[in-house]
N, C-alpha and C positions, 0 to 999 in steps of 0.2 A: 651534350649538345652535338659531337661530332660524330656519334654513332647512332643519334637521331635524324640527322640531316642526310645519314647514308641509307638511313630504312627509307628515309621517303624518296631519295632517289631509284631506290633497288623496287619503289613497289609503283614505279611505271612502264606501261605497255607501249604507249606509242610516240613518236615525236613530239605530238602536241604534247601530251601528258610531260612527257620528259622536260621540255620544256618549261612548263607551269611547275613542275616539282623544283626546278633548276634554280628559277627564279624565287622559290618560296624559301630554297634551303638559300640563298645569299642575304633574302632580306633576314632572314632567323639571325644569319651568324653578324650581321650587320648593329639588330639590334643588342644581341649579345654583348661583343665590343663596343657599344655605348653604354652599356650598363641600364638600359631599360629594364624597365620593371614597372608595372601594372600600381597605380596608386590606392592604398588602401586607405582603413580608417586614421582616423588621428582619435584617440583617446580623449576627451578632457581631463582636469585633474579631479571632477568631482563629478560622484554617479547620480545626485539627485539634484535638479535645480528648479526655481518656481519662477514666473513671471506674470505680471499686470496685465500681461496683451492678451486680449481674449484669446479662448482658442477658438471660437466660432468663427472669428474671423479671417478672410483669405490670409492675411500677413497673417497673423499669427498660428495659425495653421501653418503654411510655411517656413515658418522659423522653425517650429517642432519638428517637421519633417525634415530638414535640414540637419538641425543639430543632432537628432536619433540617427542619421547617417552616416554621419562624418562621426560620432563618437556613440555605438550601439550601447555602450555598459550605462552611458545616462541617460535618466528616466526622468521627465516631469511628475512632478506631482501640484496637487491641489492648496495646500497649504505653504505658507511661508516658513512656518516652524519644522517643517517637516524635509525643508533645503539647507543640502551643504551650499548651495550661491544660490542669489539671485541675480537677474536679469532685469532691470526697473524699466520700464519705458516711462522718461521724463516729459519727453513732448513729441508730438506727430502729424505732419501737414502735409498738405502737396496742393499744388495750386497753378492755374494757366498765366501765363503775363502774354498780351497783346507785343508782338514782336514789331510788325509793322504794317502798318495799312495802306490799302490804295488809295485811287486819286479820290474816290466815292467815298472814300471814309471804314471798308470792310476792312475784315481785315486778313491778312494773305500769310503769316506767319504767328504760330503761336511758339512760345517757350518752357516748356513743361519744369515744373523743379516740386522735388520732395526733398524734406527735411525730415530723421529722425534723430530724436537726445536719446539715450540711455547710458546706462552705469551698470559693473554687476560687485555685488557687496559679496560676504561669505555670511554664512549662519551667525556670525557676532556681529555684525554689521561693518566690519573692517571693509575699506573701500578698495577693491582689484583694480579697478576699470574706472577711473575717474570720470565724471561726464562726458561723453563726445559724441559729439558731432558729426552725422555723413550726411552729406548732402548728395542726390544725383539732379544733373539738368539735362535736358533735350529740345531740339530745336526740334518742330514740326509745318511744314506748308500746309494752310489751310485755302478751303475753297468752298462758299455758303452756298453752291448750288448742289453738291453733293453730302447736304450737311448729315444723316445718317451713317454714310462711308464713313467720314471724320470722325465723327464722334467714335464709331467703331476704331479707327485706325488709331486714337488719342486715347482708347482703355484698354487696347493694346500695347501702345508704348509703356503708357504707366506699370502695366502687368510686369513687361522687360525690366524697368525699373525697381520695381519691388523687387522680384529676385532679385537683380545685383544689389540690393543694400541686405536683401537675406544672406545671399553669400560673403558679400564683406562684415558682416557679423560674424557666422562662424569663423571664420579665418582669424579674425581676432580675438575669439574667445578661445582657438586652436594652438594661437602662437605662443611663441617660448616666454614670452611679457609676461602673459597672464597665467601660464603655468609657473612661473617663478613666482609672480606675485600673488598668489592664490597660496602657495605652499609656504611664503613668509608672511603669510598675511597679517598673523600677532602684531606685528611691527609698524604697520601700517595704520593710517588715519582711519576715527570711525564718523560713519556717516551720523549726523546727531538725529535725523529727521526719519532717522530707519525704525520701523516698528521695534520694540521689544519682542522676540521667540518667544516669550510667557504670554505675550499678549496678545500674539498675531493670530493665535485660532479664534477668537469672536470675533474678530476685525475685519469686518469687509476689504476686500483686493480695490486699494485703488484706484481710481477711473484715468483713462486717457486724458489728459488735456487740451486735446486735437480729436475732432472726428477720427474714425477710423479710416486708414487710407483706400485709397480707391473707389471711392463714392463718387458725389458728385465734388468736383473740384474748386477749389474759390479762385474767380476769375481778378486779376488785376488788370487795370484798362490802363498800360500803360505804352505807349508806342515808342519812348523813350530807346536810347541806349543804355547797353547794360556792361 
């Protein structure tokens, strides 16, 4: 570090330069002395996993290209039988709530909220990841004379949305919980409603419960507090 920080000083011509070198060699050694370091992948515990969520679809697409980032050595595959985990999507919504309306009765605040369940099993059906729940919500102002804007600005949001429930996905299928409990998984309860691996190549994948997210939205008309 300290014999790099003196080439870049040594390989300036003028003030300015000297200067910009000056400064580049304090933040180096600055971050040094914090122990920075560039965040790499996180491994999963297992290289091949399958899931119910389409891949055509924006979220699940997303999810794929998330978790092949955050951990390159695992690969999706097409079959159930053919995964050390799965990933199940048990339910999936997302929906607008009327937050509040004016004196005319419009309404001037929407409340965005998505809900996904999922679970992830291993190849025996042993339960990692018990069902859970994320939720994300957002508040949005609405205004029915630029109803196109909105509409844009509110598949926007949503979009924000999905990623963070993609990212707080990986993250938990990242952490130390589910790497422990994946590598003691013998031990652990079995899901009863999980395919049989002998059975699961005839067997159609599943369908969602829920529309696929980011469609059109189911609207609650409710001006209520929440």
């Amino acid at each position: 570090m300290h014999r790099t920080t003196l080439a870049l000083l040594s390989s300036v011509r003028t003030p300015q330069q000297f200067a910009r070198g000056l400064a580049c060699a304090a933040l180096c050694l600055l971050l040094a002395a914090c122990g920075f370091h560039l965040k790499g992948a996180t491994p999963l515990p297992f290289t091949t996993i399958y899931t119910n969520i389409a891949e055509n679809s924006e979220f699940g697409a997303a999810l794929r290209r998330a978790i092949v980032a955050s951990s390159p050595d695992t690969r999706f595959v097409a079959e159930p039988a053919q995964a050390e985990a799965r990933l199940t999507q048990l339910a999936n919504s997302q929906s607008l709530r009327e937050l509040s309306l004016d004196a005319q009765g419009r309404v001037e605040e929407y409340e965005l909220n998505l809900e996904f369940i999922f679970q992830l099993t291993d190849a025996q059906g042993h339960i990692v990841l018990p069902p859970t729940t994320l939720h994300s919500t957002r508040e949005i102002p609405y205004d029915d004379s630029v109803v196109q804007a909105k509409q844009g600005e509110i598949g926007l949001v949503f979009k924000e949305m999905q990623q963070s429930l993609v990212d707080r996905i990986v993250r938990m299928l990242a952490s130390p919980d589910v790497t422990s409990a994946y590598r003691q998984a013998a031990t652990l309860p079995i899901d009863e409603s999980a395919i049989p691996a002998a059975e699961s190549r005839n067997t159609p994948a599943p369908a969602p419960q829920a529309p696929a997210p980011w469609g059109a939205p189911r609207v609650i008309p409710d001006a209520g507090s929440h």
